[in-house]
C-alpha positions as CSV (number, residue, x, y, z in Angstrom):
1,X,0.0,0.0,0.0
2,X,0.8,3.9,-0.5
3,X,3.0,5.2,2.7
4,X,0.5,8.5,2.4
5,X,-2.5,6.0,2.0
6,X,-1.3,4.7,5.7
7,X,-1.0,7.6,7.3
8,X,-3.8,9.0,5.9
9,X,-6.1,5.8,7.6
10,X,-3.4,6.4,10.6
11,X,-4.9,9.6,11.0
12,X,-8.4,9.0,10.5
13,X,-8.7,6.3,13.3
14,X,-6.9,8.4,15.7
15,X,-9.4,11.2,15.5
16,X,-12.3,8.4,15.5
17,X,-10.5,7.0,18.7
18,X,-10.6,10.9,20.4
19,X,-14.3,11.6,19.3
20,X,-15.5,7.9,20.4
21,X,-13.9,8.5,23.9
22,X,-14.7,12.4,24.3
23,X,-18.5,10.7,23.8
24,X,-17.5,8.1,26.6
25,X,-16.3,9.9,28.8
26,X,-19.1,12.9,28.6
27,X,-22.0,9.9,29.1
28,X,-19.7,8.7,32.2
29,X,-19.5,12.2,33.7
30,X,-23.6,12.4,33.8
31,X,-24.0,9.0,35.1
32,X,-21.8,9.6,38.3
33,X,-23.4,10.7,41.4
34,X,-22.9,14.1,43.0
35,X,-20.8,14.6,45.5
36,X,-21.9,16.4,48.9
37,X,-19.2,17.8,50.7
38,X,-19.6,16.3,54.8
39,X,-18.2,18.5,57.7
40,X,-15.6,16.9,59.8
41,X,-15.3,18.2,63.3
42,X,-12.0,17.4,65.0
43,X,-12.1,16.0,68.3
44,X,-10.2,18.9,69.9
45,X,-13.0,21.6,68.7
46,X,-15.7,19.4,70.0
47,X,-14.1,19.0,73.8
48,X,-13.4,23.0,74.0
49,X,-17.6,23.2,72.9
50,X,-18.3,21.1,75.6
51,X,-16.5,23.0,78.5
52,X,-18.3,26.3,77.4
């Protein structure tokens, strides 16, 4: 086969490879769950509360 015909089919799978998993990755990103960020007290803040 031609060296530019390679390339050419090189090139076109590689940019079917980045469209294919910009599409993946977009439908994976609105399947996760949201995250909620959780307050963490630290034991020494909650003893000084309690001696108020």
């Amino acid at each position: 086969m031609d060296t530019h015909l390679m390339i050419g089919v090189a090139v076109m799978f590689g940019l079917i490879g980045i469209a294919a998993s910009r599409d993946l990755l977009r439908r994976l990103r609105e399947q996760q769950p949201q995250l909620v960020p959780v307050k963490v007290e630290h034991p020494d803040s909650r003893a000084a509360r309690q001696d108020r």
